[in-house]
LUMSELUM-956101 format. One record per residue: residue number from 1; residue in three letters; z, x, y of N, C-alpha, C in turn. Coordinates in steps of 0.05 Angstrom, whole numbers. Atoms other than C-alpha are relative to their C-alpha. Layout:
% residues N
    nr   rest     n.zz     n.xx     n.yy    ca.zz    ca.xx    ca.yy     c.zz     c.xx     c.yy
   NUM    ALA        Z        X        Y        Z        X        Y        Z        X        Y
...
//
This chain:
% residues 371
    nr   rest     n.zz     n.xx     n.yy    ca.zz    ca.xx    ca.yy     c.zz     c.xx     c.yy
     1    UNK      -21       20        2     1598     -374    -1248       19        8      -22
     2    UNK      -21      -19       13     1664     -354    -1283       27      -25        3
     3    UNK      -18       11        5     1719     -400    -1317       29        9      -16
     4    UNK      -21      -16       11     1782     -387    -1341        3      -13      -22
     5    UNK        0        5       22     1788     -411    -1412       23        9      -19
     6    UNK      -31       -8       19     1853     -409    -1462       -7      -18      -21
     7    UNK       12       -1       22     1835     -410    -1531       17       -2      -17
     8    UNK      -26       -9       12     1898     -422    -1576       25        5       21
     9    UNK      -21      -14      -10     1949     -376    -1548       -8       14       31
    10    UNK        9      -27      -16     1899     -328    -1517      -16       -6       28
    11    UNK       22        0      -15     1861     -326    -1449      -26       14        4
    12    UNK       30       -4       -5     1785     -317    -1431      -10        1       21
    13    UNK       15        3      -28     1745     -307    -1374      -31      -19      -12
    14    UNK       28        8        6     1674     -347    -1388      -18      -10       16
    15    UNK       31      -11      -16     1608     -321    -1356      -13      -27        1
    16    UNK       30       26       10     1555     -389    -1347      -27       14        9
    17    UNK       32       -8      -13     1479     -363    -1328      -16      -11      -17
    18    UNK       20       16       10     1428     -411    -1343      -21       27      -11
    19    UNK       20      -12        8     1375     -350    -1346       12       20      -24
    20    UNK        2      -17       14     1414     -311    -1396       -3      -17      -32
    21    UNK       -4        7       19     1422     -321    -1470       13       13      -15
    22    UNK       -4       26       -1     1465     -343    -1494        2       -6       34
    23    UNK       -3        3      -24     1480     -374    -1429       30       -1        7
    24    UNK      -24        4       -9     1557     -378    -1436       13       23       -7
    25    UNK      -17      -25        4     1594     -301    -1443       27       -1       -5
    26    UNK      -23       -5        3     1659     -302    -1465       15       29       -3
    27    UNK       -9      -18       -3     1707     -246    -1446       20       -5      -13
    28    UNK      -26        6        0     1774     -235    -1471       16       20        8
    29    UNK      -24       -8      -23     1839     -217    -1425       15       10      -11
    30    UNK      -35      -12       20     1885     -196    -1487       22        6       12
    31    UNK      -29       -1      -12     1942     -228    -1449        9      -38      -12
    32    UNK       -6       31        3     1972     -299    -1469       24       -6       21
    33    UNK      -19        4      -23     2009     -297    -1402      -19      -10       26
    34    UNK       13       26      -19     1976     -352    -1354        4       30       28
    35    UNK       -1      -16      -19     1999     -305    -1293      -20       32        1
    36    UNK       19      -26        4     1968     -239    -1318      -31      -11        3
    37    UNK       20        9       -6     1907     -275    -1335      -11       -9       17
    38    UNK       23        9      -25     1892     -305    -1272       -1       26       11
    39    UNK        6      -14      -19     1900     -239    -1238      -27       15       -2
    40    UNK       14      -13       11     1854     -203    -1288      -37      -21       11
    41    UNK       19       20      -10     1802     -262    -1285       -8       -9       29
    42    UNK       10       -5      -33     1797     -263    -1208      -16       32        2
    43    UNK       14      -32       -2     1790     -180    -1216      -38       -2      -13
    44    UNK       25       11       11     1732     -202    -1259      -24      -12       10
    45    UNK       12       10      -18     1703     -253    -1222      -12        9       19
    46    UNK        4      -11      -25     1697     -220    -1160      -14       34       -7
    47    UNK       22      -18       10     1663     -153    -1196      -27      -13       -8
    48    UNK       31       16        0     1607     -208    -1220      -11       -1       22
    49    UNK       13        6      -23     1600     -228    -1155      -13       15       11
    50    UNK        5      -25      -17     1590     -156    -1125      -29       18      -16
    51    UNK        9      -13       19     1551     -143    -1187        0       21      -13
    52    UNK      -19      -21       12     1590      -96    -1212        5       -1      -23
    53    UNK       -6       21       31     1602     -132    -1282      -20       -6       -1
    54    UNK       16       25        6     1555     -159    -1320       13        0      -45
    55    UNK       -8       10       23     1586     -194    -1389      -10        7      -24
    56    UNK       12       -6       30     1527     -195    -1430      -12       24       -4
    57    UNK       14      -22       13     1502     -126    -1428       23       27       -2
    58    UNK      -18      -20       -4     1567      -92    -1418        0       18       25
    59    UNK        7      -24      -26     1547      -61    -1352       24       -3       15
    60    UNK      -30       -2      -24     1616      -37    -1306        1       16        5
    61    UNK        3      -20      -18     1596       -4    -1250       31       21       14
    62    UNK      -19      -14       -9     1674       11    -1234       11       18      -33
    63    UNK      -13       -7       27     1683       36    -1310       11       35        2
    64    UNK       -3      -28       -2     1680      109    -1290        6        9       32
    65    UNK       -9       -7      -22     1686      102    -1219       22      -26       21
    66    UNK      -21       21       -9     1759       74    -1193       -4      -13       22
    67    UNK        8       24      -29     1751       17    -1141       28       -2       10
    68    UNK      -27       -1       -8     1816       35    -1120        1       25       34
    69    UNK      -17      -15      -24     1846       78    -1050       22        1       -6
    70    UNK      -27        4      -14     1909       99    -1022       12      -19        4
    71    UNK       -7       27      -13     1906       42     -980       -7      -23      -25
    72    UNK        8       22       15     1890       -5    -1037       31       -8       -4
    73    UNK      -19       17        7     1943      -61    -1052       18        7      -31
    74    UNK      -16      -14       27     2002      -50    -1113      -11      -13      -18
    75    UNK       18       26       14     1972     -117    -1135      -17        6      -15
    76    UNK       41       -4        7     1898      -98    -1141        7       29      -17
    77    UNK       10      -19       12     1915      -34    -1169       26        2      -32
    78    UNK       -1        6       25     1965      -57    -1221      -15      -25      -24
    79    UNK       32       20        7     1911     -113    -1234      -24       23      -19
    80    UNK       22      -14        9     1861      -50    -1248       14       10      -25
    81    UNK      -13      -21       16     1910       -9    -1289        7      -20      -22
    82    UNK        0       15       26     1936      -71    -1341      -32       -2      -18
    83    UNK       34        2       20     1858      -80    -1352      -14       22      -11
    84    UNK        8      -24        8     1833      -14    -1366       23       -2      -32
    85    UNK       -8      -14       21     1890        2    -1410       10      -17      -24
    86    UNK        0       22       30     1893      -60    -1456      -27        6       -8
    87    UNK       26       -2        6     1819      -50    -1461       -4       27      -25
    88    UNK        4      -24        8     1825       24    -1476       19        5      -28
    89    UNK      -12      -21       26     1890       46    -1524       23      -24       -3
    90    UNK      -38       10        5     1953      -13    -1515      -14      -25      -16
    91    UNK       -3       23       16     1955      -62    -1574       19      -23       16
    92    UNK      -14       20      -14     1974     -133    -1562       17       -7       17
    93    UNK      -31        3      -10     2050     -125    -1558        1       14       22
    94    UNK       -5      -19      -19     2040      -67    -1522       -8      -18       38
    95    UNK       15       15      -15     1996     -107    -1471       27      -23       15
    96    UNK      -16       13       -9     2047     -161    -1465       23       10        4
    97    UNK      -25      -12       -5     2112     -127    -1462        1       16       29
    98    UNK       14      -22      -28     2079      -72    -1410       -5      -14       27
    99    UNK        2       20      -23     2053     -133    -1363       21       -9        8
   100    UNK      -21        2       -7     2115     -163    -1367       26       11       24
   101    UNK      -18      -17      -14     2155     -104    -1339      -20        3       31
   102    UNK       20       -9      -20     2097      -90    -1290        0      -25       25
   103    UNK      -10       32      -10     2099     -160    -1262       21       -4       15
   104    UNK      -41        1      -11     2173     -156    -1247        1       19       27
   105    UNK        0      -23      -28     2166      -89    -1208      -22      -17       23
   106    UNK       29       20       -9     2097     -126    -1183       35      -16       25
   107    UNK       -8       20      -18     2143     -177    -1147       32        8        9
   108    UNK      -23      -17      -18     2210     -134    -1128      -17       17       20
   109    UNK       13      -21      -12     2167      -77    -1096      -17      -21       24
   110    UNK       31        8      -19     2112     -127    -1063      -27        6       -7
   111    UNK       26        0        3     2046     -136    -1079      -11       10       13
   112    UNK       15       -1       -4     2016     -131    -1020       14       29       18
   113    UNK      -13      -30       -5     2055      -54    -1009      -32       20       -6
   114    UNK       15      -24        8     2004        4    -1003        6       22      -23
   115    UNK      -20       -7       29     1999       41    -1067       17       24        4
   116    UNK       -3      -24       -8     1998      109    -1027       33        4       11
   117    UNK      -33        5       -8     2076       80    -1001       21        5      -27
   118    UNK      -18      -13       19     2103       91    -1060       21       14      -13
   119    UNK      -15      -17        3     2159      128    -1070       20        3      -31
   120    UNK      -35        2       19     2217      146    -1129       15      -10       -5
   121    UNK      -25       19        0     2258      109    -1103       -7      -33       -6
   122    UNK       15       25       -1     2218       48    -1112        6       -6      -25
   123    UNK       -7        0       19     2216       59    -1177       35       -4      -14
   124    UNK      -36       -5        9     2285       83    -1189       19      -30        4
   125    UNK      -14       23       -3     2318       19    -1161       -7      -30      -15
   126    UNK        9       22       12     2278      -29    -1200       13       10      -26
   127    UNK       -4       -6       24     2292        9    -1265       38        3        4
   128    UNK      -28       -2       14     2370       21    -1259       11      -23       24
   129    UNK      -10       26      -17     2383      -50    -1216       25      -12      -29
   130    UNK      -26       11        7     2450      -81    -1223        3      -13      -26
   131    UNK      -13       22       20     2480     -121    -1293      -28        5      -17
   132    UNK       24        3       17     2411      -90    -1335       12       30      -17
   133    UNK      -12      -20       14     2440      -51    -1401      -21       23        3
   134    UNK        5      -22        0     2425       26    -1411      -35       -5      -14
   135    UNK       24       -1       12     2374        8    -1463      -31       -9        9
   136    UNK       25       16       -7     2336      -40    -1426      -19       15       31
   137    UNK       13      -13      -18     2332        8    -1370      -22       27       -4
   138    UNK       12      -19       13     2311       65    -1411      -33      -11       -9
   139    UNK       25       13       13     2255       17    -1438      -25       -9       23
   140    UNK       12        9      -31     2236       -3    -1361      -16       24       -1
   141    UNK       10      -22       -1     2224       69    -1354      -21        5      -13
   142    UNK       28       -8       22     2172       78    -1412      -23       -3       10
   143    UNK       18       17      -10     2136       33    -1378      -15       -2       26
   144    UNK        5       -6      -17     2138       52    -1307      -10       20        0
   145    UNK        0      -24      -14     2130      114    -1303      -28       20      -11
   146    UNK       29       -6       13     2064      119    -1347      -21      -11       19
   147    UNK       18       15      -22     2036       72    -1289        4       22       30
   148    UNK       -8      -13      -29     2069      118    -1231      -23       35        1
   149    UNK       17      -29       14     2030      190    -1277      -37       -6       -2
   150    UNK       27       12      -10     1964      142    -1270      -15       -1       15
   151    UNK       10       -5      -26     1967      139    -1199       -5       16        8
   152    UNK       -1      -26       -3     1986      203    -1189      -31       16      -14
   153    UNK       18      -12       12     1934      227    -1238      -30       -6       18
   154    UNK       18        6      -12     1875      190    -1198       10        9       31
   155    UNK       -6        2      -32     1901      208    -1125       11      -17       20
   156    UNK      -12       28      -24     1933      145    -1103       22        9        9
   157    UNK      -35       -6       -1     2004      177    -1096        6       33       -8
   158    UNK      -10      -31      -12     2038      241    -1082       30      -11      -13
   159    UNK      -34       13        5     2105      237    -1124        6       25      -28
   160    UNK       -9      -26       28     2149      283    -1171       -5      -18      -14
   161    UNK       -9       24       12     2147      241    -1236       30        6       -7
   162    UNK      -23       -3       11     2209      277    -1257       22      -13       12
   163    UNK      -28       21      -11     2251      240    -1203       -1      -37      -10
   164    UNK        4       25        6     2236      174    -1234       12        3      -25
   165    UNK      -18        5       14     2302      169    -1270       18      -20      -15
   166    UNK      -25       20       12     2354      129    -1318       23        5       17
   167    UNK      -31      -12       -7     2420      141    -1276       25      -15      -19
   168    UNK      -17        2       17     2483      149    -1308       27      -18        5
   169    UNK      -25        3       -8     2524      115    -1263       22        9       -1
   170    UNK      -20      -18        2     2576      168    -1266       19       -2      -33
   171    UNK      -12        4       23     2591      141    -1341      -10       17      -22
   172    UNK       20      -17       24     2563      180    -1407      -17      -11      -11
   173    UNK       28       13        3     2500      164    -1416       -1        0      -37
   174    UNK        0        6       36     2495      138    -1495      -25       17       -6
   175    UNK       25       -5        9     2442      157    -1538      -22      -19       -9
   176    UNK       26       21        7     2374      128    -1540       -9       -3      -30
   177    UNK        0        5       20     2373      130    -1611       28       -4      -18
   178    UNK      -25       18       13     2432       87    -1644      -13       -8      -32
   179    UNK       10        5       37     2434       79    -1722       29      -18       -7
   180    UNK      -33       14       15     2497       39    -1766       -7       20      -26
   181    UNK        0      -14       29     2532       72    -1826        1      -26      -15
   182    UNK       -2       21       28     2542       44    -1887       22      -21        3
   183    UNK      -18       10      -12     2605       21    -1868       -1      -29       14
   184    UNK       15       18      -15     2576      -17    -1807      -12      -25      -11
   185    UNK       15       22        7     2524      -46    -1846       19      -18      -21
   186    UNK      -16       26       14     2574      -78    -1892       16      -15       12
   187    UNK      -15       26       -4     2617     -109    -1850      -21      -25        9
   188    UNK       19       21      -12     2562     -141    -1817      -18      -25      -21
   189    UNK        8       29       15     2527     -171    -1876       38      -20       -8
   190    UNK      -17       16       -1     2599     -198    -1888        5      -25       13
   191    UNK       -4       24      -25     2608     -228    -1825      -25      -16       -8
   192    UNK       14       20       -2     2547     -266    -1836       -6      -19      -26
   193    UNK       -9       27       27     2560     -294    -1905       22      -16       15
   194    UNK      -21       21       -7     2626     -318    -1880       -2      -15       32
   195    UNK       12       26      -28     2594     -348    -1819      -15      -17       -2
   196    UNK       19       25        6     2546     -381    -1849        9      -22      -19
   197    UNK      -16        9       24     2590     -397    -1909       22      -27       19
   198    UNK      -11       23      -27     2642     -441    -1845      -25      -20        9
   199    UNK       21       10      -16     2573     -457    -1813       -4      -25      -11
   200    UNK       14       20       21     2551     -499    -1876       24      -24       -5
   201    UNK      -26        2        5     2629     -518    -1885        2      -29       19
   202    UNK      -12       14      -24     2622     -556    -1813      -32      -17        5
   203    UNK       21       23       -5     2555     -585    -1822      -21       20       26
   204    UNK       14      -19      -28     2525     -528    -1760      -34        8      -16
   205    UNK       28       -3       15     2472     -498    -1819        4       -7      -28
   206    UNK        7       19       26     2443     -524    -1880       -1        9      -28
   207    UNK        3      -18       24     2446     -495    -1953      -33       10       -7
   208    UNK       22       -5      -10     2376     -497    -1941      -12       14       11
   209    UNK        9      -22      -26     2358     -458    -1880       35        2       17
   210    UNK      -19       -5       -6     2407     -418    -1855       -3       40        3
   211    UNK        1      -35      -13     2423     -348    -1829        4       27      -27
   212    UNK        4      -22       16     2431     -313    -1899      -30       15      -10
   213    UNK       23       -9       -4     2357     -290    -1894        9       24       17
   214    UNK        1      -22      -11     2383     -241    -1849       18       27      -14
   215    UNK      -14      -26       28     2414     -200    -1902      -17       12      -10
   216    UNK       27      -16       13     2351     -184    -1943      -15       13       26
   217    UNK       11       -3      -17     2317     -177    -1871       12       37       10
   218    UNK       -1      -24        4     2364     -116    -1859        2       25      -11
   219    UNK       16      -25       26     2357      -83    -1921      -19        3        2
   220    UNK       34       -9       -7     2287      -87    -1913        5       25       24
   221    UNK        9      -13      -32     2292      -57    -1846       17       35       -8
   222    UNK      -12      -29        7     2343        8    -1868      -16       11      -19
   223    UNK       10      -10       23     2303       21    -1933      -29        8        6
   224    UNK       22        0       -6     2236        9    -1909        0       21       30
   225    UNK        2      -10      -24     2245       41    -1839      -21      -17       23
   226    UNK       14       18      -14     2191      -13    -1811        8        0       18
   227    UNK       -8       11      -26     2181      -34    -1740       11      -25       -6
   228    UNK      -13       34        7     2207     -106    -1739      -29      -15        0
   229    UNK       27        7        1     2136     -126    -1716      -11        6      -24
   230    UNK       10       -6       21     2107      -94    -1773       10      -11      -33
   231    UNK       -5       21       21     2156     -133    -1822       -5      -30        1
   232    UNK        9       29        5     2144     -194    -1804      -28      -19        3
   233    UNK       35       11        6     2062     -196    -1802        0       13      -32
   234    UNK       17        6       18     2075     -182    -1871        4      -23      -26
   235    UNK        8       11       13     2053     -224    -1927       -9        9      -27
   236    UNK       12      -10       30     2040     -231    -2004      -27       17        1
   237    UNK       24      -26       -7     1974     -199    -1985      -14       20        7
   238    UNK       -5      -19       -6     2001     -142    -1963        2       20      -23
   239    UNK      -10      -15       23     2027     -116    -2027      -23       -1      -23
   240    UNK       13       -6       26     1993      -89    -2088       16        7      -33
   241    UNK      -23        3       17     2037     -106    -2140       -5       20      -29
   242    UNK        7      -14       19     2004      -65    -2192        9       27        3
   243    UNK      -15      -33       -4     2018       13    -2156       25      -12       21
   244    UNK      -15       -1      -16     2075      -26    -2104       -3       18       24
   245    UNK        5        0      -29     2034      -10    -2042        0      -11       16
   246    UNK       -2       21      -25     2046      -41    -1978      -20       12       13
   247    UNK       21      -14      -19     1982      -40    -1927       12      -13       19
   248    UNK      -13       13      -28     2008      -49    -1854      -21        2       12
   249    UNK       18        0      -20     1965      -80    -1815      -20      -21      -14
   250    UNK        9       23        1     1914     -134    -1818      -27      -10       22
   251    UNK       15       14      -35     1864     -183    -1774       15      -12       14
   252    UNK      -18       18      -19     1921     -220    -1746       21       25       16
   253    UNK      -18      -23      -11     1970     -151    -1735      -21       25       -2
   254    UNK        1      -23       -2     1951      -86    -1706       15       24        2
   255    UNK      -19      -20       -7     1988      -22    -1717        8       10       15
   256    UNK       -9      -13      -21     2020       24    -1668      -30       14        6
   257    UNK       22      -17       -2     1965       74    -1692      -23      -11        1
   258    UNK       33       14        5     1910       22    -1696      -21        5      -24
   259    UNK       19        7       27     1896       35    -1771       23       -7      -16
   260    UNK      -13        6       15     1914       13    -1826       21       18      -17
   261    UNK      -16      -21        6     1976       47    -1855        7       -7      -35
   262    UNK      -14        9       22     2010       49    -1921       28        6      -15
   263    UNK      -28      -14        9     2073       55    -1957        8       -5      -27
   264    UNK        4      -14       16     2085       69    -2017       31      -12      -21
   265    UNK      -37        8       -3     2157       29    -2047        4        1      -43
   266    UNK       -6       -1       24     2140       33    -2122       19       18      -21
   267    UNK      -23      -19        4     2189       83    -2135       29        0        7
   268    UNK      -23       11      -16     2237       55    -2088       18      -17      -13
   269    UNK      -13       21        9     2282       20    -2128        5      -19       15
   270    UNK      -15       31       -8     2322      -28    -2084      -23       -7       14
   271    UNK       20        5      -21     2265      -39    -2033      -34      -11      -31
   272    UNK       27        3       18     2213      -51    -2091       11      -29      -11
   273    UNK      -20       32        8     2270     -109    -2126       -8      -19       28
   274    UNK        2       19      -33     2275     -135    -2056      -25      -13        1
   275    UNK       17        8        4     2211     -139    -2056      -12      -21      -11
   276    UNK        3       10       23     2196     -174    -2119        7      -33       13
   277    UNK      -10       24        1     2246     -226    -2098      -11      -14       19
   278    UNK       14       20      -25     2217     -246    -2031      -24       -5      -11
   279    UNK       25       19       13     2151     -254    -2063        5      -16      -13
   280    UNK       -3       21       13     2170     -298    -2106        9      -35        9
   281    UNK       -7       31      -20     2196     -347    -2051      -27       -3       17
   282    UNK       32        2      -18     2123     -339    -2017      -14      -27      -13
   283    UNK       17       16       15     2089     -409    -2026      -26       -2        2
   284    UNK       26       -3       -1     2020     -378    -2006       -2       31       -1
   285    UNK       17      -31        2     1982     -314    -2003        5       10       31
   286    UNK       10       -3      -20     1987     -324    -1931       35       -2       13
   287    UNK      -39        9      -22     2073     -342    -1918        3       20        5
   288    UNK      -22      -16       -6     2106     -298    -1882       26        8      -30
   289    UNK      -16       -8       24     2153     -250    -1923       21      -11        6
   290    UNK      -28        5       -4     2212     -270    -1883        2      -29       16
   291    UNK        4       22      -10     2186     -337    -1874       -6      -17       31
   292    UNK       10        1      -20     2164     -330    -1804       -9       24       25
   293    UNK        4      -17      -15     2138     -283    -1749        6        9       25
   294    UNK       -9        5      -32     2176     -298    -1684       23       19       -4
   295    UNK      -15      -20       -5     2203     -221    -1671       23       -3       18
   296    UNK      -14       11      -17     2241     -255    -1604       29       -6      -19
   297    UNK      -10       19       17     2277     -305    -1652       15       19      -16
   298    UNK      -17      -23       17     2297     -248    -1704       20       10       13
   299    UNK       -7      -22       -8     2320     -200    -1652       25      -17       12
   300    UNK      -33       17       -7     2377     -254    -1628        7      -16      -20
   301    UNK       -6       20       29     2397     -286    -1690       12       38       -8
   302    UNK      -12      -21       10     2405     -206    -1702       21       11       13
   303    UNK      -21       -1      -19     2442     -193    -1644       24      -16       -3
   304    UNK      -24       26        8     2484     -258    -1644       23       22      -26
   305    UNK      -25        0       26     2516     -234    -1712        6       32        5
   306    UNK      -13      -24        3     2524     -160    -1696       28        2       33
   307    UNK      -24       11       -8     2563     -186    -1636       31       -5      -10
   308    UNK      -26       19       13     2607     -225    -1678       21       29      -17
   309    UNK       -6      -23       19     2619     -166    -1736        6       23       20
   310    UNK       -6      -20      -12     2617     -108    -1684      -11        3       29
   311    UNK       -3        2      -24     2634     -121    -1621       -3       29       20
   312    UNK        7      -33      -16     2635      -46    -1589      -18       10       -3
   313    UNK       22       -1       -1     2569      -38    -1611      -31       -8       15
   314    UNK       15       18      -12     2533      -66    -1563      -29       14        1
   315    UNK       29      -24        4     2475       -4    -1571      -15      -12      -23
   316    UNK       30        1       21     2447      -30    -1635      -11      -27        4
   317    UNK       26       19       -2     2386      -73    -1637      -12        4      -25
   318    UNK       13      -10       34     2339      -83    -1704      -16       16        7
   319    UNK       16      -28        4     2302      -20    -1682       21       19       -8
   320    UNK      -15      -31        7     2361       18    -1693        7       -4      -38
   321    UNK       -4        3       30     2358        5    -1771      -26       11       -8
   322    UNK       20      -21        2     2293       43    -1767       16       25        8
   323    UNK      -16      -35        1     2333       97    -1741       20       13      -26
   324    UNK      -16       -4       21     2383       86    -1791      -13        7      -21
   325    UNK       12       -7       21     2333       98    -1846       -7       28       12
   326    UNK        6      -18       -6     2310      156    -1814       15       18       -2
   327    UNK      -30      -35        4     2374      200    -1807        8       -2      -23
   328    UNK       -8        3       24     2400      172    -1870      -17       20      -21
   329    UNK       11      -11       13     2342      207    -1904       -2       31        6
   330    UNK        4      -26       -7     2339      268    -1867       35        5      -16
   331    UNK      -19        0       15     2418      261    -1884        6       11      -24
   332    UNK       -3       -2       32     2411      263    -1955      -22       26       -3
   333    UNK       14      -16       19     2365      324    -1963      -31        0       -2
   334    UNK       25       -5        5     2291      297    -1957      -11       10       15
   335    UNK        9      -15      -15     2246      343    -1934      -18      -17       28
   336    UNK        2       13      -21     2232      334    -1858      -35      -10        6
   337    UNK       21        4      -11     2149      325    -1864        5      -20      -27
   338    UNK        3       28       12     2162      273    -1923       11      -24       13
   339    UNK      -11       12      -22     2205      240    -1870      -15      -13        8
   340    UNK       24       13      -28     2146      235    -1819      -10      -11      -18
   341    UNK       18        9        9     2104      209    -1868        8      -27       -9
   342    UNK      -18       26       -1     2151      151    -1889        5      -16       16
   343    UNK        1       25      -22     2170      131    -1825      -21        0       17
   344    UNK       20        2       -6     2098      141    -1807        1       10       28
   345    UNK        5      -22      -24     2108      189    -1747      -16       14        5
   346    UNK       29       -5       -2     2047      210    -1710        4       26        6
   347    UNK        2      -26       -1     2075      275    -1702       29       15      -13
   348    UNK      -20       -3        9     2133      318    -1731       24        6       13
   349    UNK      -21        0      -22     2166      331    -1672       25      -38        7
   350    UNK       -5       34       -2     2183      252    -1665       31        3      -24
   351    UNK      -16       -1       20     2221      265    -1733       26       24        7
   352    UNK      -11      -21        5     2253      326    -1717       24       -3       26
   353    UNK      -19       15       -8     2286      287    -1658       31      -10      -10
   354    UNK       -9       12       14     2321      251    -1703       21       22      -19
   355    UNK       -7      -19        9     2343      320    -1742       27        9       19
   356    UNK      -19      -27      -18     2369      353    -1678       31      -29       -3
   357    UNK      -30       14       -5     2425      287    -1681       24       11      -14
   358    UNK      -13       -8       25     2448      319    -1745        8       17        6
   359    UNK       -8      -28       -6     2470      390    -1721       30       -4       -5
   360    UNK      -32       -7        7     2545      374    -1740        3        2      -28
   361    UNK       -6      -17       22     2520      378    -1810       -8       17       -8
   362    UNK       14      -20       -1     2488      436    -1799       18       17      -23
   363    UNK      -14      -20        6     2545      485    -1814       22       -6      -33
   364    UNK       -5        6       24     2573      442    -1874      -22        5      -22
   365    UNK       24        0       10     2503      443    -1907       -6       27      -12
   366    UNK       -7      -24        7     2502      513    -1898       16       18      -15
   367    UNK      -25       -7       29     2570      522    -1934       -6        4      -25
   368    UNK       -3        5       29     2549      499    -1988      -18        7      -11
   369    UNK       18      -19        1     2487      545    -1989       10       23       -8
   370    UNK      -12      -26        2     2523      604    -1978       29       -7       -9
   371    UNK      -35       -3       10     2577      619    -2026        1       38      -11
//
């Protein structure tokens, strides 16, 4: 017997068997999406039944051998594939962001589509469908096409992956890595003093709470190079105020890498001040640095105002102020494996991306080498 159970945020599957002990098993779905969860929790279910599962000893008879076909359903076999791979290597976000997209195709494509039908084009039309920007399609892709190299990889599907494309619509395809200069970033905090500065003027926000928080928020973000996620799980009890170490990561946040990371800002002048100051507005051990953790919330409140300030920019997002720290440093001279290590790149290639943007100051650089 097998209930579905939501705990907080999170959902549960939960085992009952009078003969075991305990007698009630609790699983968890690491999804806080009601829809995912029931699919996973039926998949569940219905392996108890077969006895295929068992809760309390860990036994899963499909763990090594796929309960999947050709002929198996898109449903049932993106059902198998979210559970395995939240289980195995995708943190939370990853988990939820990933379902999300999966879901979507899930109910354009058809569920109850054979997986072995499959085609490219399947793909392809979901990912570059009508009135959905460059970025977001690019991001579709990440997502697909690690699920399409799955199938493929087990035998469900016969498919190039390489045709499972971004198209350009005959326009110039931007670049997937967008940064602001200095420039940029000043008009923008401008614009948002003098919007908030009217705002308060007209009674809209409060001298109180109000949008100049997002000023320190993107200094943090250029100086530090942080994910956005990763700034805002942190907290006074992150820092070690004595060497000005930051530990990323936590029991509430998990890293990209799934350990704990560190960084290092005691040297950093502005980013160490910065620092200083936001702790000092912390009224626990436990506040938020930037007084809350809703990345959603940030990421349009950040948008909103780069709208306003720079309208033709419609490419940057607060990940691209991680990029902006990134080139900025390669920019200036620091060496490219102190780079990786800063912006905590799991490999140096990742960084060296970021390098090849630079090739127009290649030959200046050089100049001034050779004299």
């Amino acid at each position: 017997m097998a209930t579905l159970v939501k705990d907080r945020k999170w959902y549960y599957v939960q085992f009952y068997d009078a003969s075991k002990k305990p007698q009630r098993k609790r699983v968890s779905l690491k999804t806080t999406h009601k829809s995912t969860a029931l699919k996973l929790y039926h998949h569940l279910e219905r392996k108890h039944v077969l006895e295929q599962y068992d809760p309390w000893s860990g036994y899963d008879a499909t763990a090594s051998d796929l309960p999947l076909s050709k002929n198996s359903r898109l449903g049932d076999a993106l059902t198998f594939y979210i559970t395995q791979k939240s289980r195995e290597d995708w943190r939370d976000q990853t988990t939820k962001d990933t379902t999300y997209v999966l879901l979507a195709f899930e109910r354009v494509v058809g569920a109850e589509k054979p997986i072995s039908s499959l085609c490219a084009t399947d793909f392809n039309d979901y990912i570059n469908r009508e009135g959905v920007a460059f970025a977001t399609r690019h991001s579709d892709r990440t997502k697909l096409k690690p699920f399409a190299k799955w199938c493929v990889s087990h035998k469900l599907l016969r498919m190039n992956l390489s045709d499972v494309k971004v198209y350009n619509f005959q326009q110039e395809q931007k670049e997937v890595v967008s940064y602001v200069t200095h420039s940029e970033v000043a008009t923008l905090k401008q614009v948002i003093r003098d919007k908030v500065a009217a705002d308060i003027a007209r009674g809209y926000q409060s001298v109180n709470r109000n949008a100049l928080w997002l000023i320190n928020l993107i200094d943090w973000q250029r100086w530090s190079g942080m994910r956005i996620s990763e700034t805002l799980s942190l907290t006074p009890r992150s820092f070690n105020t004595e060497t000005w170490d930051i530990t990323i990561g936590s029991v509430t946040f998990t890293t990209k890498s799934k350990r704990k990371q560190v960084l290092p800002i005691g040297r950093v002048k502005p980013l160490r001040e910065l620092a200083e100051r936001l702790l000092n507005e912390c009224a626990t051990l436990d506040t938020p640095l930037f007084g809350h953790s809703d990345s959603k919330r940030t990421s349009r409140t950040f948008k909103k105002y780069v709208r306003l300030a720079l309208p033709e920019r419609e490419d940057i997002h607060l990940h691209s102020l991680r990029h902006t720290c990134c080139i900025e440093l390669l920019r200036n001279g620091v060496p490219i494996y102190t780079v990786q290590r800063w912006m905590r790149h799991s490999s140096v290639q990742t960084t060296q991306n970021y390098a090849d943007l630079l090739n127009s100051d290649v030959g200046e650089q050089v100049g001034k080498a050779i004299v």
